[in-house]
MOPAC internal coordinates of N, CA, C and O (Angstrom, degrees):
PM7 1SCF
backbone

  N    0.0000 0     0.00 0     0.00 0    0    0    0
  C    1.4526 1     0.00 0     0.00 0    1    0    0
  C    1.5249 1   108.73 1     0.00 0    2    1    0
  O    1.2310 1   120.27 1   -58.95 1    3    2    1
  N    1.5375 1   117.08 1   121.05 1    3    2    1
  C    1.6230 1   123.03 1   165.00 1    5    3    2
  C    1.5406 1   117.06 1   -27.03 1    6    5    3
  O    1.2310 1   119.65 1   132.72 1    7    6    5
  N    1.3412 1   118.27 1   -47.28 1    7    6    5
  C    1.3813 1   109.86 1  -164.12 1    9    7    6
  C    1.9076 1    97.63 1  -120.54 1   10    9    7
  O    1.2310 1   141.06 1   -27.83 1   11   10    9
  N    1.6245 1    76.74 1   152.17 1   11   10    9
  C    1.9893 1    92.14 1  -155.19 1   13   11   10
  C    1.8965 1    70.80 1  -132.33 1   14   13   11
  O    1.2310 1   136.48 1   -49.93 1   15   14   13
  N    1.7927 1    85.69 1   130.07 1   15   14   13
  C    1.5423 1   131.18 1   166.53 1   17   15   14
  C    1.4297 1   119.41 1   -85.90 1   18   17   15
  O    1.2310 1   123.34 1   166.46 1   19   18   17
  N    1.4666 1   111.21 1   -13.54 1   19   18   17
  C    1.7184 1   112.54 1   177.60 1   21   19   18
  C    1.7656 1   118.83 1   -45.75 1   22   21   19
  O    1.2310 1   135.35 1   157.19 1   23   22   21
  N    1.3696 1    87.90 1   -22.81 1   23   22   21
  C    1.7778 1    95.00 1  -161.26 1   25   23   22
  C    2.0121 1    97.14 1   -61.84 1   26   25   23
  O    1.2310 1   130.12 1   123.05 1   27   26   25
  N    1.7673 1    98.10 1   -56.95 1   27   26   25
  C    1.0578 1   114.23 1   160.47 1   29   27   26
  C    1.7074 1   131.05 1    -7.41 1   30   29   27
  O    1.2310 1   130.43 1   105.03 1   31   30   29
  N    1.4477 1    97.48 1   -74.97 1   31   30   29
  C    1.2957 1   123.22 1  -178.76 1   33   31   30
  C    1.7151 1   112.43 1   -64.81 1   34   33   31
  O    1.2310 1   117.23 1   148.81 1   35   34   33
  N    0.9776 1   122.87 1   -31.19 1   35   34   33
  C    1.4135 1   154.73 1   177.88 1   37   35   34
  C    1.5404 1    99.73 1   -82.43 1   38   37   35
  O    1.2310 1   108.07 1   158.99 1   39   38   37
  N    0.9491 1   139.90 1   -21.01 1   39   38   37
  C    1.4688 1   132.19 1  -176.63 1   41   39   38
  C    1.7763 1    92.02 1  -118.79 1   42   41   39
  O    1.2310 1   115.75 1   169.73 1   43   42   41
  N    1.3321 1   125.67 1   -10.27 1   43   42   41
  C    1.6493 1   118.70 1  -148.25 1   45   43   42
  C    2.0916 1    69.63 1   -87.16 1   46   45   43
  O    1.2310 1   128.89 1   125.81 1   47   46   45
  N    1.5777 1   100.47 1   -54.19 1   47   46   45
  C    1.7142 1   117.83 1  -161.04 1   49   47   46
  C    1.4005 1   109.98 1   -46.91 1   50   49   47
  O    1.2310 1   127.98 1   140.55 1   51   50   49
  N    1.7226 1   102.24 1   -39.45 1   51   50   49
  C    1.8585 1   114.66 1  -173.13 1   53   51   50
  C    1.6813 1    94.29 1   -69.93 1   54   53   51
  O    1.2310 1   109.88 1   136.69 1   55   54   53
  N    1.3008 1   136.60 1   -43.31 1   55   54   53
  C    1.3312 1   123.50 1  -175.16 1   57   55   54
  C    1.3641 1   127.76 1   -80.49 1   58   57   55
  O    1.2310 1   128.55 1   177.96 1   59   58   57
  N    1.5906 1   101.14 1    -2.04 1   59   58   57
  C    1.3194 1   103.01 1  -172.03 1   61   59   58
  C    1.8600 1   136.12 1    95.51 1   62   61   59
  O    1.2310 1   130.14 1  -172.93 1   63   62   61
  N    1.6360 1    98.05 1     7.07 1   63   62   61
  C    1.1650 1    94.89 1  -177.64 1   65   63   62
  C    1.5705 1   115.67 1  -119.57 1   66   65   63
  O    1.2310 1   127.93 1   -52.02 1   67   66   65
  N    1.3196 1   102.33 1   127.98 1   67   66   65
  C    1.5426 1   109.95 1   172.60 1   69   67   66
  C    1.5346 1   123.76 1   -66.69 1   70   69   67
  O    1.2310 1   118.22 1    12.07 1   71   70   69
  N    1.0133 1   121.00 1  -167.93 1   71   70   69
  C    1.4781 1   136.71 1  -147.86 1   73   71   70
  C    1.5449 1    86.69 1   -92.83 1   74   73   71
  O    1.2310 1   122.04 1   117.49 1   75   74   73
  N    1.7138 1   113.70 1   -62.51 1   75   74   73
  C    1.1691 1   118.76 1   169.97 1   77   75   74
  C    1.3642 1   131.65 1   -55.35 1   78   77   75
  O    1.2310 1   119.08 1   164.05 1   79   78   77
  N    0.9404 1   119.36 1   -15.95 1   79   78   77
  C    1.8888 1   112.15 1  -176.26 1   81   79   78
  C    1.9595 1    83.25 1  -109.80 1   82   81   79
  O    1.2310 1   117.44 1   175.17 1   83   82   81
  N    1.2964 1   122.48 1    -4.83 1   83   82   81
  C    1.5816 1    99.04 1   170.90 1   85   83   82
  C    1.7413 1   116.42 1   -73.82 1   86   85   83
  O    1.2310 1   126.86 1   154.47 1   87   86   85
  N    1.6337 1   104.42 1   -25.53 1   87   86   85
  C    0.9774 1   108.91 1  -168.46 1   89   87   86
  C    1.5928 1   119.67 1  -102.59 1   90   89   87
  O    1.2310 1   126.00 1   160.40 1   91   90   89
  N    1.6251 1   106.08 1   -19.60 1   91   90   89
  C    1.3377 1   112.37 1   144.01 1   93   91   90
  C    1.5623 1   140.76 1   -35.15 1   94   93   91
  O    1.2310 1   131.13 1   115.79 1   95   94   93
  N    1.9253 1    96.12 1   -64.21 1   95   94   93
  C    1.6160 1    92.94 1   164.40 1   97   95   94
  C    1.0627 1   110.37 1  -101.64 1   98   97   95
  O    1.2310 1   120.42 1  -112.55 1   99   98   97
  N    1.3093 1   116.81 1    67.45 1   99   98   97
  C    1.7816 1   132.91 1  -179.17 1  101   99   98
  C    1.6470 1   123.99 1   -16.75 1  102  101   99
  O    1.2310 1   138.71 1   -99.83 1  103  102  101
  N    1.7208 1    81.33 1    80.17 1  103  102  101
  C    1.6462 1   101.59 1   161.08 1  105  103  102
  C    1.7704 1   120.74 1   -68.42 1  106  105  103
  O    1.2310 1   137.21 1   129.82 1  107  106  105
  N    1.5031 1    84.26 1   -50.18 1  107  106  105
  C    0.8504 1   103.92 1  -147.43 1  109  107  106
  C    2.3456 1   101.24 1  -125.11 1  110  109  107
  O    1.2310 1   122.19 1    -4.21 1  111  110  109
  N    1.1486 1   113.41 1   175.79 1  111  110  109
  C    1.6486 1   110.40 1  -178.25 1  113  111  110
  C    1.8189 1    83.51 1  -126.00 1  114  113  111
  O    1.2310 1   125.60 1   -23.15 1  115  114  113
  N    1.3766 1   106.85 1   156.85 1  115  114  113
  C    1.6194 1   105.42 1   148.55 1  117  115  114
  C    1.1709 1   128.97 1   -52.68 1  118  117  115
  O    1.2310 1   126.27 1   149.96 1  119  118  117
  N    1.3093 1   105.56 1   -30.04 1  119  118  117
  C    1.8051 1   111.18 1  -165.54 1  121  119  118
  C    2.0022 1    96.24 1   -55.43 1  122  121  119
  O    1.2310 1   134.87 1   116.71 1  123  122  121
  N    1.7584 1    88.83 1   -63.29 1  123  122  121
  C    1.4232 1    93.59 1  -157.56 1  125  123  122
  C    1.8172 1   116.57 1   -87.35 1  126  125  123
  O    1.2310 1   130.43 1  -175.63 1  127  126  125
  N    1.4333 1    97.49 1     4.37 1  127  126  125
  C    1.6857 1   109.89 1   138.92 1  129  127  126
  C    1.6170 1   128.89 1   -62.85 1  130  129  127
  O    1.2310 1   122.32 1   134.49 1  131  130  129
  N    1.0550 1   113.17 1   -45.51 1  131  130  129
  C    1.3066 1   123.11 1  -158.49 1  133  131  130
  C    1.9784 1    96.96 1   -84.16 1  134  133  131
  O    1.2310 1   135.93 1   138.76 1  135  134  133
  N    1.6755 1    86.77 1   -41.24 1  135  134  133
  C    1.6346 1    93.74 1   175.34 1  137  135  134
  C    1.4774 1   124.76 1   -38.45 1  138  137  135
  O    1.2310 1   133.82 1   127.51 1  139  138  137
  N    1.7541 1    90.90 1   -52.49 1  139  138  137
  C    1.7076 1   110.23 1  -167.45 1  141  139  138
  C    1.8972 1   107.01 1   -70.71 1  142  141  139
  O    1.2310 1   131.55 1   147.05 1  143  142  141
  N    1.7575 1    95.31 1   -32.95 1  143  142  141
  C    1.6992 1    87.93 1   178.67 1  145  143  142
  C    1.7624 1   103.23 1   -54.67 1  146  145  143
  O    1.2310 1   119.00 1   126.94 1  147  146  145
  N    1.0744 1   119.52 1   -53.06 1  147  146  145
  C    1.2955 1   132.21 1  -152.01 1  149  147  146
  C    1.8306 1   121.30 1   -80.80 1  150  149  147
  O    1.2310 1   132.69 1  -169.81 1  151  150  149
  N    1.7768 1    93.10 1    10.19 1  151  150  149
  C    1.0788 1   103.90 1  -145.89 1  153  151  150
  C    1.6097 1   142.18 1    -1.19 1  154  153  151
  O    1.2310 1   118.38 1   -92.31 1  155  154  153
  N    1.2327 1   120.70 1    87.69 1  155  154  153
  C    1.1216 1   149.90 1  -153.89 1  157  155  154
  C    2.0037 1   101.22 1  -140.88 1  158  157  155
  O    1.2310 1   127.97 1   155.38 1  159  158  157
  N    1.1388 1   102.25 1   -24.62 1  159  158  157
  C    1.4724 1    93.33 1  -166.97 1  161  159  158
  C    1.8914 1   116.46 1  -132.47 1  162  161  159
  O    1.2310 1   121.48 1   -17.04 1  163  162  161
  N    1.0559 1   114.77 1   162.96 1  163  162  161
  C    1.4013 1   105.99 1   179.03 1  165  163  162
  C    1.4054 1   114.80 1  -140.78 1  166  165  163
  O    1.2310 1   116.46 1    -5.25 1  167  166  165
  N    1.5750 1   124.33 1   174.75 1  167  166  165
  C    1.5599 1   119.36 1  -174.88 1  169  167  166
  C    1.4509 1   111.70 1  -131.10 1  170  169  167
  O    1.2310 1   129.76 1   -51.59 1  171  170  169
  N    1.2772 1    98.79 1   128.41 1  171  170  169
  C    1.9109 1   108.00 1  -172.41 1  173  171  170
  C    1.4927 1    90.33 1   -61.64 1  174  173  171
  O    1.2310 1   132.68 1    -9.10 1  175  174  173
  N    1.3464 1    93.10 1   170.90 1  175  174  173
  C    1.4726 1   132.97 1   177.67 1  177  175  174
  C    1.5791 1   117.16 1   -53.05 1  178  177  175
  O    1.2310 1   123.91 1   164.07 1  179  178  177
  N    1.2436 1   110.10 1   -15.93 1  179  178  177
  C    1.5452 1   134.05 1   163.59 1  181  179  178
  C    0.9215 1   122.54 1   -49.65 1  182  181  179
  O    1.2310 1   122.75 1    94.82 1  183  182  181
  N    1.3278 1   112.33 1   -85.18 1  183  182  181
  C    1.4875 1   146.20 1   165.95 1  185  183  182
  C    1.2253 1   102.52 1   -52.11 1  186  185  183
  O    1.2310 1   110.99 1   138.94 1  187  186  185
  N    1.4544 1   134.55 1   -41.06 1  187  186  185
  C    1.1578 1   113.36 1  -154.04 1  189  187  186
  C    1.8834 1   113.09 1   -93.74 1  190  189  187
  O    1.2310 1   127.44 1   161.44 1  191  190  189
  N    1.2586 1   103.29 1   -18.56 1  191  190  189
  C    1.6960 1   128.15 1   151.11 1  193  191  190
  C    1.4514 1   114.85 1   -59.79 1  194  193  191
  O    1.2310 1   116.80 1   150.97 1  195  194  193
  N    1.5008 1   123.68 1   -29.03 1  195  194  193
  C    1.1472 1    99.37 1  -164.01 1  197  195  194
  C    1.7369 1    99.01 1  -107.91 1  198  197  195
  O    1.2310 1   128.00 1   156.18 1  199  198  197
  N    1.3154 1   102.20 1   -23.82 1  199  198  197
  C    1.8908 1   104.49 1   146.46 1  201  199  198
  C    1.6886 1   120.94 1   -17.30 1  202  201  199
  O    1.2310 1   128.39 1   104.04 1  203  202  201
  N    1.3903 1   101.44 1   -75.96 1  203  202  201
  C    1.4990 1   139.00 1   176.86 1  205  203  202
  C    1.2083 1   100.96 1   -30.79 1  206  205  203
  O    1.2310 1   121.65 1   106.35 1  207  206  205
  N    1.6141 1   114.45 1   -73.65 1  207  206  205
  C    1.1922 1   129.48 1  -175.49 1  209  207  206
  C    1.4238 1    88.88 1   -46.36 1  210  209  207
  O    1.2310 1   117.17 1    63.45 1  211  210  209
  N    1.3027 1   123.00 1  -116.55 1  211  210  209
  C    0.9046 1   145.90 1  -159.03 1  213  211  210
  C    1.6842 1   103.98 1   -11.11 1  214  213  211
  O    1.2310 1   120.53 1    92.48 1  215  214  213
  N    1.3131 1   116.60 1   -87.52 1  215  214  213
  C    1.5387 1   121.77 1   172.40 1  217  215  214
  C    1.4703 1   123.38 1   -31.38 1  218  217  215
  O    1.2310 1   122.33 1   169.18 1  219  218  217
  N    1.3528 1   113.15 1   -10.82 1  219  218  217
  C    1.6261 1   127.13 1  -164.16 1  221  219  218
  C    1.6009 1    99.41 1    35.78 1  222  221  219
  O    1.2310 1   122.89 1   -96.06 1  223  222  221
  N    1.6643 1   112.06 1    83.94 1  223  222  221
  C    1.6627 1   109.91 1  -173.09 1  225  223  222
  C    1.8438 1    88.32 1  -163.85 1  226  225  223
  O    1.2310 1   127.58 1     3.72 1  227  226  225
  N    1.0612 1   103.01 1  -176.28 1  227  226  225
  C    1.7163 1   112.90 1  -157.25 1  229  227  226
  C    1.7071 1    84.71 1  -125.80 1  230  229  227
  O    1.2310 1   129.62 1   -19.63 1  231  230  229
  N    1.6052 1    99.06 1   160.37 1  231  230  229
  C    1.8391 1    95.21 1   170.36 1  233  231  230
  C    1.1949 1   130.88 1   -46.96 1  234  233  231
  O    1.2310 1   131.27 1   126.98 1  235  234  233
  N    1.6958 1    95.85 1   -53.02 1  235  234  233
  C    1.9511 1   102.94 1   172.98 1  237  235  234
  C    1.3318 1   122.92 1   -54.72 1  238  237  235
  O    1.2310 1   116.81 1   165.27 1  239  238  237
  N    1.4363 1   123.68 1   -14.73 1  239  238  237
  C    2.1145 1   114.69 1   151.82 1  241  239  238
  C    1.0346 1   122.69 1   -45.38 1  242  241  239
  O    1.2310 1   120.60 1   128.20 1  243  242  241
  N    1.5839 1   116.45 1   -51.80 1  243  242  241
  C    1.3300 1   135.96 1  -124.17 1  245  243  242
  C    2.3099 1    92.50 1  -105.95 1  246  245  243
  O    1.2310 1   131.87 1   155.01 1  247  246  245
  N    1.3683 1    94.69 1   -24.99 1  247  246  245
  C    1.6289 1   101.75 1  -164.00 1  249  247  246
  C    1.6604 1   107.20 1  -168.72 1  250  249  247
  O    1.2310 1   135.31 1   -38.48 1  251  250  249
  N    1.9216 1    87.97 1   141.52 1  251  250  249
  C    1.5223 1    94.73 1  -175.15 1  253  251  250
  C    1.6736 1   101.12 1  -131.33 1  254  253  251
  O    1.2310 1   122.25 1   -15.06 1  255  254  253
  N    1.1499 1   113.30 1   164.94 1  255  254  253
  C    1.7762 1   142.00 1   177.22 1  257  255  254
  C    1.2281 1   102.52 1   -90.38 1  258  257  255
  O    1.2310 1   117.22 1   -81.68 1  259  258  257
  N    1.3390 1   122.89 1    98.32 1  259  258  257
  C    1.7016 1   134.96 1   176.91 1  261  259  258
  C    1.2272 1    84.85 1  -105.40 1  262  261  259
  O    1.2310 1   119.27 1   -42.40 1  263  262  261
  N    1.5978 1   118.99 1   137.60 1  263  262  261
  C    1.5546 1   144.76 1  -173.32 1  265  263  262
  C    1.6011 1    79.76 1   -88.36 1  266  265  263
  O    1.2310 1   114.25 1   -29.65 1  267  266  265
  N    1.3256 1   128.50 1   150.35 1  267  266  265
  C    1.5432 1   146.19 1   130.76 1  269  267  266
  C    1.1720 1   111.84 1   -29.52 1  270  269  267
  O    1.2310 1   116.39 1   136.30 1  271  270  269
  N    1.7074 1   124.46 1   -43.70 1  271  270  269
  C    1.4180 1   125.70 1  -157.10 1  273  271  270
  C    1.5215 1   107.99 1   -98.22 1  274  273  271
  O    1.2310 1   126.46 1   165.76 1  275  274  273
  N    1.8693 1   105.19 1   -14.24 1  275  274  273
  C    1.5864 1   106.90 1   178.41 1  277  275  274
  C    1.4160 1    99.05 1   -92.80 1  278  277  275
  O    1.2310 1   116.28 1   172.00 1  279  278  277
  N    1.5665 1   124.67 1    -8.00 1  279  278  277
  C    1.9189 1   104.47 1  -168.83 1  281  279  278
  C    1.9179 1    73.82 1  -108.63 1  282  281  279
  O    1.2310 1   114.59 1  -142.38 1  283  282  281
  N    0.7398 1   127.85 1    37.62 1  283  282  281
  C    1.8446 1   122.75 1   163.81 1  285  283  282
  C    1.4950 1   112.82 1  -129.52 1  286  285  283
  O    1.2310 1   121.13 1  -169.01 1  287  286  285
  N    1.4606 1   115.45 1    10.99 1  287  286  285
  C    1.3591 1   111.19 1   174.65 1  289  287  286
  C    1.8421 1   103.43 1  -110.74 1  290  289  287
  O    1.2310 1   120.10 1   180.00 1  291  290  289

C-alpha cells in the first residue's frame, strides 16, 4: 500500500498513548489498527481529522506517500 501509517504510530508512542487507551477513547477500532500495522488498511477523512485534533498535528505527521518504485529498491 502507497501510504505508510508508521508516522502515526510514532507520534501515538511520542505522546504516550497505547493501543489500549486508543481504543478506549475510541479513536480508533482494533480492526483498523491492526489494518494500518499491517498495512492492509486505511482511515477516512474522519478519523483522520479527528487524529489531528486530538494529537494537535496536521495529516502529513500522522501519514506518508511511499512511491511503489521507492519500497522496490
Amino acid at each position: 500500500m502507497p501510504i505508510s501509517y508508521q508516522k502515526l504510530f510514532d507520534l501515538l508512542s511520542e505522546k504516550g498513548w497505547s493501543t489500549y487507551r486508543i481504543r478506549k477513547e475510541k479513536l480508533m477500532g482494533q480492526g483498523t489498527l491492526t489494518a494500518l500495522k499491517n498495512g492492509t488498511g486505511g482511515l477516512d477523512s474522519k478519523t483522520i481529522a479527528r487524529l489531528c485534533e486530538v494529537l494537535d498535528c496536521q495529516p502529513g505527521d500522522i501519514m506518508e506517500y511511499i512511491s511503489d518504485k521507492d519500497s522496490h529498491k
